[in-house]
C-alpha positions as CSV (number, residue, x, y, z in Angstrom):
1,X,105.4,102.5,102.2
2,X,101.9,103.7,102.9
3,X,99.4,105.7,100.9
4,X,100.0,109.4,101.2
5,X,103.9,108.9,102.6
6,X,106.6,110.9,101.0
7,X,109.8,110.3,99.7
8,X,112.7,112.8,98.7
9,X,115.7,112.5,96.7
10,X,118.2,114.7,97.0
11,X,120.9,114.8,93.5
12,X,119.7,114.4,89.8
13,X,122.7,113.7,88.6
14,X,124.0,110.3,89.9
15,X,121.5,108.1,90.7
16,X,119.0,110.0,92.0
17,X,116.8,110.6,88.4
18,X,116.8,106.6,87.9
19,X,115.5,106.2,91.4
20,X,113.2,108.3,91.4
21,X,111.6,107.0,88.4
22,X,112.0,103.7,90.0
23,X,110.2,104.1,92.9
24,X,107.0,106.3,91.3
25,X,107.1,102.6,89.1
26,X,107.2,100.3,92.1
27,X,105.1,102.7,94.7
28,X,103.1,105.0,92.7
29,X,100.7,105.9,95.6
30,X,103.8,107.4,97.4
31,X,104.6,111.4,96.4
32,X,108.1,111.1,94.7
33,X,110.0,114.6,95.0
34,X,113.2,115.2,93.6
35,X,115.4,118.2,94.7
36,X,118.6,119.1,92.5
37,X,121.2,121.9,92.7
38,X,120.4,124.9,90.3
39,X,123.6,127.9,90.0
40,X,120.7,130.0,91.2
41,X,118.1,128.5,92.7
42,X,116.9,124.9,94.5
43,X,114.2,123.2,91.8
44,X,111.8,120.9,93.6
């Protein structure tokens, strides 16, 4: 991926933390943004 590209992962609770941490390791110029299902709210 390019400089200033974005990637999203949807889900914390699987796989989704570990990847994310993984790819901000591997690609740290791309934005990393997790989104995970609150009872109340959607946390980005």
């Amino acid at each position: 991926m390019k400089k200033g590209e974005r990637l999203v992962i949807v889900g914390c609770s699987g796989a989704g933390g570990p990847a994310a941490m993984m790819a901000k390791k591997l690609m740290p110029e791309v934005d990393v943004t997790v989104i995970r299902k609150e009872t109340c709210f959607i946390v980005r």
